[in-house]
C-alpha positions in Angstrom: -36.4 -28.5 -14.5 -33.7 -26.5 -13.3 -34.8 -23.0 -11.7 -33.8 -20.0 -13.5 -32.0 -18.6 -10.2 -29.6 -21.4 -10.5 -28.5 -21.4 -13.7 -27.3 -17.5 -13.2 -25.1 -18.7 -10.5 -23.7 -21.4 -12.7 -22.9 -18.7 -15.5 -21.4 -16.6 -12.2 -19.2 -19.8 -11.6 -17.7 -19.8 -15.3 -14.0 -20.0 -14.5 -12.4 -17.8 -17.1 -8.8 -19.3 -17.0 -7.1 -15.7 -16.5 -3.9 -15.8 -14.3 -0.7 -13.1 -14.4 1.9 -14.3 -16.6 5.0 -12.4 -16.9 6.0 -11.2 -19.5 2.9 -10.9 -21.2 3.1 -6.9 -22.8 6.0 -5.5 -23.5 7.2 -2.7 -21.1 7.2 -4.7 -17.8 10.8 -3.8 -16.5 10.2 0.0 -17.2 6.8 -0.3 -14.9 8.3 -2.0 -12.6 11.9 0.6 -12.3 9.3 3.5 -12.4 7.4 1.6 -9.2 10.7 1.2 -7.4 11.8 5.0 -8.2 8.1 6.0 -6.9 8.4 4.0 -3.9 11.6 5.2 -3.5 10.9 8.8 -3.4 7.8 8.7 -0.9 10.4 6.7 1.3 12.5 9.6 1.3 9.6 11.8 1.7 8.6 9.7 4.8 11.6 10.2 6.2 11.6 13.9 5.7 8.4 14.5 7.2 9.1 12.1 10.2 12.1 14.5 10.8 10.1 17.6 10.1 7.8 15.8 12.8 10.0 15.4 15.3 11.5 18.9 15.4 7.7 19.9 15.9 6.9 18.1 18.6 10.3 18.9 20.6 9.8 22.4 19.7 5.8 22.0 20.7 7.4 20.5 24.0 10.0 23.1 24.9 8.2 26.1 24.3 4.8 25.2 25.7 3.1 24.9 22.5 0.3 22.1 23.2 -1.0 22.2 20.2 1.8 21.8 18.1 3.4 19.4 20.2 0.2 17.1 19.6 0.7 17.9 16.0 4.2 16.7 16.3 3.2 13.6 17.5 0.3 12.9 14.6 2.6 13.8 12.2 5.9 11.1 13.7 3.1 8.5 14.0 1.7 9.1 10.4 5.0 9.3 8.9 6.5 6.2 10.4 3.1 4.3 9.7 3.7 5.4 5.5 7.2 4.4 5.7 6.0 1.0 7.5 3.4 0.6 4.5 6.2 1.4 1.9 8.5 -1.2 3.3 6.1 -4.1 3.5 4.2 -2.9 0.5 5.6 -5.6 -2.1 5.1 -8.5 0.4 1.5 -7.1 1.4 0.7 -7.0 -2.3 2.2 -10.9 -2.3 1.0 -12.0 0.6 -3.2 -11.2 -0.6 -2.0 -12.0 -4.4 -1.3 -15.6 -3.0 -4.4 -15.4 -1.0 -6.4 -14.9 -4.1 -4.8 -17.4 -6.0 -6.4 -20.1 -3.1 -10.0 -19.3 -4.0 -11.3 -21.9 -6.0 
């Protein structure tokens, strides 16, 4: 007699048979060109704010202003640390969906 603990983990163990296809619903292309304009425009914003940034922190630094020098900084760091993330985002997103696929 099996115990009933068990046989819920066999259930939880059920391998569906669900992987991405391409292809599969119509409407692909247009998510992905939207995905590429989105990422397109925050990369734009990134760069924007990292120059924003910058003239903040040499203007924090020439005029005395600690506090907005530090600000500045935060803001260079953050902004180049977004436009990092929107660079590598596709192969981030590959890298773990490959991962995944590995569980068995």
């Amino acid at each position: 007699m099996t115990p009933p603990l068990y046989d819920q983990f066999v259930h939880l163990a059920f391998d569906p048979g669900i992987s991405p296809k391409s292809g599969g619903l119509p409407g692909l292309d247009v998510l992905r060109t939207v995905v590429s304009s989105l990422n397109l425009f925050c990369i734009v914003g990134a760069v924007g704010a990292l120059a924003l940034s910058l003239g903040v922190w040499a203007w924090g630094h020439h005029t005395g202003g600690h506090q907005a020098e530090a600000n500045g900084k935060k803001g260079a760091m953050t902004s180049a640390g977004v436009a990092i993330g929107l660079g590598a985002a596709n192969g981030i997103v590959a890298f773990f969906s490959a991962l995944g696929s590995q569980v068995r």
